[in-house]
C-alpha positions in Angstrom: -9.2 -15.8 16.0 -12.1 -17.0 14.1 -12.6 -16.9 10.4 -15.2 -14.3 9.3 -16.5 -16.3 6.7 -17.9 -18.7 9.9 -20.6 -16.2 12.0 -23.5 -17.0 13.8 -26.8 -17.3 11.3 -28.3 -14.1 10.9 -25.3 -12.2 11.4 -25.3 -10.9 8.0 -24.7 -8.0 6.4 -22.3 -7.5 9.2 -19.0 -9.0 10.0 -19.7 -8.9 13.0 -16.5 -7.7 14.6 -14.3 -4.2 14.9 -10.8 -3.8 14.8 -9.5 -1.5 17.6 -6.2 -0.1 17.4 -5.0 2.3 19.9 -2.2 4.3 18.2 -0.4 5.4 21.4 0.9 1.5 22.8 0.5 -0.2 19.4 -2.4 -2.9 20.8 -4.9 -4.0 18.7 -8.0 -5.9 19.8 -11.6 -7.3 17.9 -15.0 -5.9 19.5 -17.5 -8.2 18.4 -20.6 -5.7 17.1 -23.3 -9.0 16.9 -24.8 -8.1 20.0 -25.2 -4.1 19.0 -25.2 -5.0 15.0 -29.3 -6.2 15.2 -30.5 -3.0 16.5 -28.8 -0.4 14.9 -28.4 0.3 11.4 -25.3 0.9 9.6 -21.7 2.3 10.4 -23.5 5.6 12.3 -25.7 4.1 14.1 -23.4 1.3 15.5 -20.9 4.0 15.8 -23.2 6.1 18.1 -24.1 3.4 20.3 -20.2 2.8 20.5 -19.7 6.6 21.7 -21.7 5.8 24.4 -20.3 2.9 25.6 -16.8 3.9 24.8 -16.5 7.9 25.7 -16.5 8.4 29.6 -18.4 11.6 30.9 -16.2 14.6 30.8 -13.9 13.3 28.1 -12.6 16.2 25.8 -12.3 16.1 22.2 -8.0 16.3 22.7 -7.4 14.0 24.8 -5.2 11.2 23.8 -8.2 8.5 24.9 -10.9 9.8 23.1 -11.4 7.4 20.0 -12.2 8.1 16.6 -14.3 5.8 15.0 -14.2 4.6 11.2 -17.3 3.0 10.5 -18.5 1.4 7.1 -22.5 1.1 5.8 -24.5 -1.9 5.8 -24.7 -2.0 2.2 -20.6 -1.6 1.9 -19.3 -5.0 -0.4 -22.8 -5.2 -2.2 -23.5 -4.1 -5.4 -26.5 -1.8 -4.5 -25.6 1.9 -5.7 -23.9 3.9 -3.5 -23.2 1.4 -1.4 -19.4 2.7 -0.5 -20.2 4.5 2.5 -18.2 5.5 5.1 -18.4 7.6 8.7 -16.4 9.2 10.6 -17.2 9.7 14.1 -15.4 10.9 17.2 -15.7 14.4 19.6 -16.2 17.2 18.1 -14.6 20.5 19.5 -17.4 22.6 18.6 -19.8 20.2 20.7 -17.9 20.6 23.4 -16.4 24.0 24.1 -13.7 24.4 26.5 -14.6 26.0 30.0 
């Protein structure tokens, strides 16, 4: 594993990596986010763009796949006000009623 401290230039504000845990087996893996981190701004933003790539068609908001993301701000770890934000973002289930 790399040191955090040594991204790419321009990676910044980012780390440039997510920690995935998955709760059921106990694995834990690093996504790298540089890739996405450049076009979209902030936790929800990278978050949505996650959903998509992460959430399969037809996955409900129960089942023991679907993840729940925890995503920070761009600002979070600066000194700007308000600056400690955080999102929460997973399947709702009021988006997706059950049939």
């Amino acid at each position: 594993m790399t040191d955090a401290r040594a991204l790419p230039a321009g990676a910044a504000p980012w780390a440039g990596r997510i920690l995935r845990v998955d709760l059921t087996s106990g694995r834990v893996e690093t996504l790298s986010t540089l890739e996405h981190a450049r076009h979209y701004l902030g936790g929800r933003g990278l978050a949505a763009r996650l959903a998509l790539d992460l959430i399969p068609p037809g996955m409900g908001p129960y089942d023991a796949e679907s993840p729940l993301f925890f995503m920070t701000g761009a600002l979070v770890g600066t000194p700007a006000p308000s600056a400690g934000r955080v999102t929460i973002c997973g399947l709702s289930p009021q988006a997706y009623p059950h049939e």
